[in-house]
C-alpha positions in Angstrom: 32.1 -86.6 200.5 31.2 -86.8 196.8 28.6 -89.0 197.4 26.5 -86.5 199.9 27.5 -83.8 197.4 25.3 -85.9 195.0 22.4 -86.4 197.4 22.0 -83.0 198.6 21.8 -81.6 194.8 19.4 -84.5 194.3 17.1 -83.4 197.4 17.4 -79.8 196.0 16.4 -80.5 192.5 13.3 -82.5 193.3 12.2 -80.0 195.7 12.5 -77.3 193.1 10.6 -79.4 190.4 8.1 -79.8 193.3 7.6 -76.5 193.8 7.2 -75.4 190.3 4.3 -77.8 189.7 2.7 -76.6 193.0 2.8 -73.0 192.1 2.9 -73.4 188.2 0.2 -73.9 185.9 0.2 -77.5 184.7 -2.5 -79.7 183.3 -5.4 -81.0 185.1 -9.3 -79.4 185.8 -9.9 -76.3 186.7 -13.5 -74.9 188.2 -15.0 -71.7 188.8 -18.8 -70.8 189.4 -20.2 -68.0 187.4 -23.4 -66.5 187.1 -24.9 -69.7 188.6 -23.4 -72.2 185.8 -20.2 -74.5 186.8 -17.6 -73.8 184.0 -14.4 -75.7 183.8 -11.7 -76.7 182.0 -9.4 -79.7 181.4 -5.8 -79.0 180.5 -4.7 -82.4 178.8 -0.9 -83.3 178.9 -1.2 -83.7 175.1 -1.5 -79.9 175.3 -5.4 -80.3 174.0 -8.3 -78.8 175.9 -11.7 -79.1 176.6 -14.4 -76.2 178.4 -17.6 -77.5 180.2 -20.4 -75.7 181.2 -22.3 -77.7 184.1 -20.8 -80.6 182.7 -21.6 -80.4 178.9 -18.5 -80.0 176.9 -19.0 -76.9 174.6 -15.3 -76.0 173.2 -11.8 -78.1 172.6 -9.0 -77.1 171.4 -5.4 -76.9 171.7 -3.2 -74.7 174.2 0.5 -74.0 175.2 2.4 -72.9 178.0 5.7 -70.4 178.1 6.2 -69.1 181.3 3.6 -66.9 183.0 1.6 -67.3 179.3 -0.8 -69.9 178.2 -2.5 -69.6 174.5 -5.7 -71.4 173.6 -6.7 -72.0 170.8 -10.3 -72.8 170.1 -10.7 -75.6 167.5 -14.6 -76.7 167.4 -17.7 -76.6 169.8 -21.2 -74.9 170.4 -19.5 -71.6 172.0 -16.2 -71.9 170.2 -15.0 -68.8 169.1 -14.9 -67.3 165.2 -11.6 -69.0 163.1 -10.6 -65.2 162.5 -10.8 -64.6 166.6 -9.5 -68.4 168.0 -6.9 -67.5 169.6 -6.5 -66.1 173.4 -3.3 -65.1 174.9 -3.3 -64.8 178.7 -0.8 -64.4 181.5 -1.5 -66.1 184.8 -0.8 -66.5 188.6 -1.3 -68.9 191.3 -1.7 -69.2 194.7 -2.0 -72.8 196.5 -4.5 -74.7 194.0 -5.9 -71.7 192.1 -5.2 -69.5 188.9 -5.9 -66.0 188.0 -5.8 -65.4 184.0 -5.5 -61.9 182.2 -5.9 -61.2 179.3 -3.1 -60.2 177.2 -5.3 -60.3 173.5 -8.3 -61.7 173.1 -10.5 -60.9 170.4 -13.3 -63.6 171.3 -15.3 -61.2 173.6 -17.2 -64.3 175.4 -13.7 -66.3 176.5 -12.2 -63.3 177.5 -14.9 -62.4 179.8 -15.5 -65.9 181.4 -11.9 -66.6 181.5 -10.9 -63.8 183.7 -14.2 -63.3 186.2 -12.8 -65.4 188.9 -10.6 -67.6 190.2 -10.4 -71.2 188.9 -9.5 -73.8 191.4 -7.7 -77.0 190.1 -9.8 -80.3 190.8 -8.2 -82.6 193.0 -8.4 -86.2 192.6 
């Protein structure tokens, strides 16, 4: 009896963790299309990112996640935001393989806007 005790908490564990990366945000590359451009973004699992615009790499910089909450923080690149500005605090929500982010603060007017016009769907291998 102890033994399917064991089993069944194991089968219920794993299908929780499952779900939570399903439905969480996690690392990986996100797309949207705006204005005609292909932006994206690569979540690193060494909690670094890096922002493309039709495949050209034009910000990095580093990011956590607490919950519904992910902070960026722009580092270097051409449209980087302003040291005094870097940093972007947004709550999010998904549904199947995409996010919606909204801004909590944001100073950097131009990540704020691209960041919430859309959905971003997460890249699949």
């Amino acid at each position: 009896m102890g033994k399917v005790k064991v089993l069944f908490l194991i089968i219920v564990l794993t299908g929780i963790y499952g779900m939570a990366q399903e439905n969480g945000l996690s690392s990986g590359i996100y797309t949207t299309q705006m204005h005609g451009a292909t932006k994206s973004f690569n979540l690193k699992t060494d909690n670094t990112f890096e922002t493309f615009v039709n495949g050209t790499s034009v910000v990095t910089g580093n990011y956590t996640i607490d919950a519904d909450t992910l902070t960026a923080i722009d580092i270097a690149g051409q449209i980087a935001c302003a040291p005094e500005n870097n940093k972007g605090i947004y709550t999010w929500t998904c549904k199947n393989d995409s996010i919606i982010l909204k801004a909590v603060k944001d100073d950097c007017q131009g990540r704020a806007k691209a960041m919430t016009q859309g959905k971003w769907i997460k890249k699949t291998d």
